[in-house]
Structure formats: structure tokens, C-alpha cells
Phi, psi and omega in degrees: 000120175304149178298339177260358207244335178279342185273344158291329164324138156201152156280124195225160188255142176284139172241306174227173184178083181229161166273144166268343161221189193296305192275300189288140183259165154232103187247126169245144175214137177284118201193063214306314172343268157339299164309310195284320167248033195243174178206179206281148179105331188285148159231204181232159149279125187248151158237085167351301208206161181272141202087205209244349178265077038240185201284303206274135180304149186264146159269126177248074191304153168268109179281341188198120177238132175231100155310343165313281222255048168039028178264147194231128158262116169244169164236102210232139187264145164247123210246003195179205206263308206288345188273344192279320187297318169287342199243035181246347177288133194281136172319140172084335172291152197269154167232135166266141162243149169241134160165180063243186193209130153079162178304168149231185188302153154275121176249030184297312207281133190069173172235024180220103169279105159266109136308106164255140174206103182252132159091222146276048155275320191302318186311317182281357198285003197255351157286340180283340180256000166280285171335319180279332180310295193300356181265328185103048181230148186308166145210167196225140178194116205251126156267063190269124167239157177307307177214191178287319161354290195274358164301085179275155164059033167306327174274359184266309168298064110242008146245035179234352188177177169290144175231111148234141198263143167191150183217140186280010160233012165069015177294351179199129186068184194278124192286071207203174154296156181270345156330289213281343174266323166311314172312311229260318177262011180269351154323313195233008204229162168227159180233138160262000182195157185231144167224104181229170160206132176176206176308162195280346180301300189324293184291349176308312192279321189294308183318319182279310155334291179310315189281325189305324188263007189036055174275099182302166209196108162255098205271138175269147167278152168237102130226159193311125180253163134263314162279311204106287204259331192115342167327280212267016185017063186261331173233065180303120182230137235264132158239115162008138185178154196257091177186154234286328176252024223354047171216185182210194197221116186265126211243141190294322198286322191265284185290349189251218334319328190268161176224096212324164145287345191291344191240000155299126177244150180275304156233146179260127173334126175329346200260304171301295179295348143319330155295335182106350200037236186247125179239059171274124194071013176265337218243000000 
């Protein structure tokens, strides 16, 4: 761990840690630190428990930072041994965390903001739409979920701006992708800026949607870490570059999560992968 990435250790106190569906937590910590020098986009390193088990710290985006009462909010799925572990943890037990990490949204551009967000995607975009209100700028915000269950913080987006809802199984809003109400009000609306964040079929469409419409446009990535810092290049993702393949390979946790869309790639050229490309983080 680089020095200046050891000087982000800290210790924080559980204040809540209750669910919001059978699988999803919502956990707030007292974290003044943290609350103070983080901004929207950003995310953390958590170490579930204390002792050598399991080893490597879970990555979290930060959904709601208040700087008052020095509290940090995340919203977390329990997908595996270490999220099964945070959601056993109690008001007042201590967590180490490293952060704050990684880049965040630029919110200069324009005065009209879209928020996209499917799935737990949705978390980190509601610091961010707090963050534009409070700058004096609109915001606008597409929702996507599996089902209404999982439509996190809608009310919390619906008192900060217009919200549109859609669920793949049509329990709540119009039964479609959240591409599509985005698509649909960009007919007659204009957005001066995109901010999304959730699967990669999903930022794939918003980014092409964006570019089509020369919409500046930020996608956060979701990928699997190990580190954190950038050490262990387990979540390398491929970007645009003026160079002999005309990409270079970005590692998400140091240079990211966010990304312009305009310089996100998807795939590396046929040719590369015939070569093997970067099997970094596969094995």
C-alpha cells in the first residue's frame, strides 16, 4: 500500500446497519473524517471483521455524505461470505475502513443533470444528486430495477428532482429498461450532463445514447477489486488512447470508477483478443 493510500486507514463506528429488502443493508458510520473529505463518486474499502479472516477489504460506493454529523452511508447487497459478515455487524462495533478512493463525478458541466441508475447502481447517484441541488442545478433521474422492492432511495430522488421508474418485471413504473424513458425524454428535453451508474449492458447504452447526442456523460464502473489502490490490477478496463491499438488499459479503483463515456470501451478490438489481450484478474 502506497503512503499516502495508508494515511486513508481509519476507524469508524457503526450507527445502523438494518435491511431494506431480504438481501440489501443500508449501513451508516460515524465518520467525520471520511464524510469530510470524500465527495460524490468516491468510494471505500471496508474489512468486514476484525482478525485475518477474510483477508481482503470489500469495496462500497458512498451513497450519502453529511459533513454536519460526520456520517457516511452505503447501501450494500449480500452477495457472498464477506457482505453476509457487514450484515451481521451492530450499532456502536468498530470497522476499519480505507478512504475515501478513486475519483468522483465532475459536476461543473451545465445546469441540468441526468441521473441513470439500475439496480445497486442507484447508490452512489443519490450523493451526487444531493450534491447538484445544493449547487443550483436541475436534476433529472431514471430509475431502474428488477422489481419495485429494489428501487432504492426513490423518495429520497423525488424530493430533489423529476424521477422516472421502470422495473423488469413492471411492478412499479413501465415494464422496460431505464435506457428507454431516458431515450424518450431526451425527444423533447435536453441534459447538459449524464451521470450513471449500474451494469455494464446498461452504461454501455447510456454512453452510446450520450455520444450519439454529444451529451458530456459519466459512467462509474462496476468492477471486481482486490486492493483498492491500484497494486493488484485485478480491475483493469480497457479506454481510448492515441496509441499504435488505440486503447490503453485503466486500472478502475486508482484511475476511476468514473469515466468520461466518450473514451470508455467495451470491448478491445478483434485482433487483440486473438492475442489474449489483459487477463488480469481472471484466474
Amino acid at each position: 500500500m502506497l503512503r499516502e493510500d495508508a494515511k486513508k486507514l481509519q476507524l469508524t463506528s457503526v450507527v445502523d446497519n438494518r435491511p431494506l429488502t431480504s438481501d440489501v443493508y443500508h449501513l451508516i458510520l460515524k465518520a467525520p473524517g471520511l464524510a469530510a473529505a470524500s465527495k460524490p463518486g468516491q468510494f471505500m474499502m471496508v474489512k468486514v471483521a476484525p482478525g485475518f479472516e477474510p483477508a481482503l477489504r470489500r469495496p462500497f460506493s458512498l451513497h450519502r455524505l453529511d459533513q454536519e454529523t460526520g456520517q457516511v452511508e452505503i447501501i450494500y447487497q449480500v452477495l457472498g461470505k464477506g457482505t453476509a459478515i457487514l450484515a451481521q455487524r451492530k450499532p456502536d462495533e468498530q470497522l476499519e475502513i480505507l478512504g475515501p478512493l478513486g475519483n468522483g463525478f465532475c459536476l461543473r458541466e451545465g445546469e441540468r443533470v441526468g441521473l441513470v441508475g439500475g439496480g445497486m447502481g442507484i447508490a452512489p447517484l443519490l450523493a451526487a444528486a444531493e450534491q447538484a441541488v445544493q449547487d443550483g442545478k436541475e436534476v433529472v433521474v431514471f430509475l431502474g430495477a428488477k422489481s419495485g422492492e429494489y428501487l432504492l432511495a426513490q423518495e429520497e430522488f423525488e424530493r430533489l428532482g423529476r424521477v422516472f421508474v421502470v422495473t423488469d418485471d413492471g411492478s412499479v413504473g413501465e415494464k422496460a429498461l431505464v435506457n428507454k424513458p431516458l431515450e424518450e425524454y431526451l425527444k423533447n428535453q435536453q441534459l447538459d450532463l449524464l451521470l450513471a451508474c449500474g451494469p455494464t449492458p446498461m452504461l454501455k447504452a447510456v454512453a452510446s445514447i450520450a455520444n450519439a447526442r454529444e451529451i458530456p456523460a459519466q459512467l462509474s464502473l462496476e468492477q471486481r477489486m482486490g486492493c483498492g489502490v491500484g497494486a493488484c490490477l485485478g480491475c483493469v478496463f480497457p479506454v481510448k488512447a492515441d496509441t499504435s491499438e488505440g486503447f490503453i488499459y485503466k486500472r478502475v479503483c486508482h484511475d476511476g470508477p468514473v469515466f468520461w463515456a466518450h473514451e470508455a470501451l467495451f470491448s478491445v478490438p478483434t485482433e487483440m483478443n486473438k492475442q489474449g489481450g489483459c487477463t488480469c484478474g481472471e484466474s
